[in-house]
C-alpha positions, 0 to 999 in steps of 0.5 A, a space after each residue: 073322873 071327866 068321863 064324857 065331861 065335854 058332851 052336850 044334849 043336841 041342844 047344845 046346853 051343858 047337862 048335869 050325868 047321873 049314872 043310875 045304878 042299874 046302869 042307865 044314864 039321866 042327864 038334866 039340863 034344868 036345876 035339879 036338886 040331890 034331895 029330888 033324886 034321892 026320893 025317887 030312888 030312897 036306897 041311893 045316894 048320890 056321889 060326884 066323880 070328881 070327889 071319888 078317889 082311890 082307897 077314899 070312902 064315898 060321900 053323899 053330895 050335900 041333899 040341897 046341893 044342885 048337880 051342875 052342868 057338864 059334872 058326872 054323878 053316881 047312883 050309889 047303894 046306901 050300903 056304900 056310904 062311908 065305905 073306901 071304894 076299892 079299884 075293883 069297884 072304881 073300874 065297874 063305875 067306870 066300865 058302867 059309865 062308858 056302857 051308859 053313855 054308849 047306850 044312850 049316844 051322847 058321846 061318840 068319843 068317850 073324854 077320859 082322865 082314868 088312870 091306873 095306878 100300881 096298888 101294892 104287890 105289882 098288881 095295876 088298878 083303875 083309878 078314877 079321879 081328878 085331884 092329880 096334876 098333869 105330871 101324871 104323879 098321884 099325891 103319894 108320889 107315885 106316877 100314873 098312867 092315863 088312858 084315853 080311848 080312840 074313837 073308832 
C-alpha cells in the first residue's frame, strides 16, 4: 500500500504503523512482535499492506514475526481471515489509514501508490498493493493508474 511509508516519529527513528480497526493509528519504534498484538486485541489479526491485493484473501503475519519499520500494518477482524478482500473493502482500509494518519499528524503528505483498476463491467476499484511494476501495468496485463495526493 506505501501509504505514509516515508513518515518517521519526531525522533527521526523509522516506526512500524498499525491501523487498528476502529481506526486509530499505533506506531512502534521498538520490536514488537504479532503475537503481542493479538493478545491485547484476540478478535484481530494482523495483515502487512504490502502483502493486500485485490481479489486475494487476507492472511495473518507469522505470531512470531516482528512488524518492521517504516511497514504498514492492518487490524483485521478474525471474520476476514482466509477471505478475498474486495475493492470496496480495500478503499475503506485505505480511506481508514489516510484519516489515521491525519488524526494522528504523522504525515503532512500522504506517500501513496494506490491504484485503481478497472474491475469487470467498467466499473474502477481501488486497489492497494505494491506487487506491480512501474509501467503501471498489474500482472494481468492490465494497465492501472495511480494516484498520489497533493499536500495542501
Amino acid at each position: 500500500m506505501g501509504i505514509c511509508s516515508s513518515c518517521e516519529v519526531n525522533t527521526g527513528v523509522a516506526t512500524a504503523k498499525l491501523i487498528m480497526h476502529d481506526g486509530r493509528l499505533q506506531e512502534f519504534s521498538y520490536p514488537v512482535k504479532a503475537s503481542f498484538l493479538m493478545q491485547k486485541d484476540p478478535t484481530c489479526f494482523i495483515c502487512n499492506s504490502d502483502e493486500m491485493e485485490f481479489n486475494d484473501v487476507l492472511s495473518a503475519i507469522n505470531a512470531d514475526e516482528e512488524l518492521q519499520p517504516g511497514q504498514l500494518y492492518f487490524a483485521i477482524p478474525l471474520s476476514r481471515l482466509q477471505r478475498p478482500i474486495q475493492a470496496e473493502e480495500m478503499a475503506a482500509l485505505a480511506v481508514k489509514a489516510n484519516s489515521a494518519f491525519i488524526k494522528s499528524g504523522c504525515c503532512r503528505k500522504m506517500v501513496s501508490n494506490m491504484k485503481v483498476v478497472e474491475n469487470g463491467g467498467g466499473r474502477a476499484a481501488s486497489e492497494l498493493g505494491s506487487r506491480r511494476g512501474r509501467s503501471g501495468r498489474d500482472r494481468r496485463g492490465r494497465f492501472t493508474a495511480i494516484l498520489t495526493a497533493i499536500p495542501e
